[in-house]
C-alpha positions as CSV (number, residue, x, y, z in Angstrom):
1,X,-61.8,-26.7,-59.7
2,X,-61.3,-29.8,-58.2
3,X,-61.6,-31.1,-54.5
4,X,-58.7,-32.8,-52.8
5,X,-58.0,-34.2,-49.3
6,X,-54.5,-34.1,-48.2
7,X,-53.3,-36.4,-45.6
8,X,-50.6,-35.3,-42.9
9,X,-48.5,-37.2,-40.7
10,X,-46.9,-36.0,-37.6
11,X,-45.0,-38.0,-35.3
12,X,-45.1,-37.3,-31.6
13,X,-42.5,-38.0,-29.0
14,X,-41.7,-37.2,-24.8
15,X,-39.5,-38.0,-22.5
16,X,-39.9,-39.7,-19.0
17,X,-36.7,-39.4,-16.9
18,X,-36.8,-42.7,-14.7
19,X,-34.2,-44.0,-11.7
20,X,-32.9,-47.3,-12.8
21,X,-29.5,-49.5,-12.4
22,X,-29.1,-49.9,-16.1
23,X,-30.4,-48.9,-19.4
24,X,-32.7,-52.2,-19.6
25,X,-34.1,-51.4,-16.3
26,X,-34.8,-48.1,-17.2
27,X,-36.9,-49.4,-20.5
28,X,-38.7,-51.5,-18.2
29,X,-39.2,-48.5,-15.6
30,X,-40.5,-46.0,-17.8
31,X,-43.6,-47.9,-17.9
32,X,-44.5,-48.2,-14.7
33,X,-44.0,-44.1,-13.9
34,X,-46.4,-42.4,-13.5
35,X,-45.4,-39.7,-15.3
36,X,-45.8,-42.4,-18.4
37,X,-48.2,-40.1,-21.0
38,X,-51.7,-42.1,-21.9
39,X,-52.6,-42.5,-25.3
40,X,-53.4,-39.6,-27.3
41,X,-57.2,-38.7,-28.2
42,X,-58.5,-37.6,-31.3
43,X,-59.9,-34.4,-29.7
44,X,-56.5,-33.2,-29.3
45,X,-56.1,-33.3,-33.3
46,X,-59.6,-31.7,-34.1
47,X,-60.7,-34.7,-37.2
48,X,-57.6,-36.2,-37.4
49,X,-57.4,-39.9,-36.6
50,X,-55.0,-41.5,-33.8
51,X,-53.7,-45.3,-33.9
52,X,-53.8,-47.0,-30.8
53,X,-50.2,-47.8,-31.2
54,X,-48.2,-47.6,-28.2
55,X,-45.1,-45.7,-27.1
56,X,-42.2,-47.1,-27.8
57,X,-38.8,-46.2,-26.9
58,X,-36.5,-44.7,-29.2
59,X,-33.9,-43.7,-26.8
60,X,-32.3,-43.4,-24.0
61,X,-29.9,-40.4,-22.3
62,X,-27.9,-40.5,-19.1
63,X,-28.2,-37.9,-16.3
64,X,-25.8,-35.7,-18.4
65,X,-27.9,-35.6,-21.4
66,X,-25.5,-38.1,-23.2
67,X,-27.1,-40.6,-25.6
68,X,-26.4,-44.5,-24.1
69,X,-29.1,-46.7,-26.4
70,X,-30.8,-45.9,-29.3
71,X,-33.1,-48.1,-31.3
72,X,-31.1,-48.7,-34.1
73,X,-28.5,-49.9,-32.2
74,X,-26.4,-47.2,-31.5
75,X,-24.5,-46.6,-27.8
């Protein structure tokens, strides 16, 4: 029998809820909370490896839970 190594992606996401006047301020805000997650360690993954990529936003809700921006453009 052979040996193989099989490679796995996962992608991780969070949410920060922020107080801003708009959805641009928001963007903006979320970085500056302190509730902003760091960047993820290896340790958490056992071997696995972690790029030091940094969170992006993918979109955003209103107080109601209603999406207002996404990144691909849709609000």
């Amino acid at each position: 029998m052979a040996v193989f190594t099989v490679h796995l992606n996962m992608i991780v996401s969070t949410g920060v809820t922020v107080v801003a006047d708009d959805v641009d301020a928001a963007i903006e805000a979320v970085y500056d909370s302190p509730k902003m997650p760091g960047s993820m360690s290896f340790r958490a993954f056992g071997d696995a490896s972690v790029d030091e990529s940094e969170w992006l936003p993918s979109s955003v809700s209103d107080a109601a839970g209603e999406e207002v921006w996404s990144e691909d453009g849709a609000q």
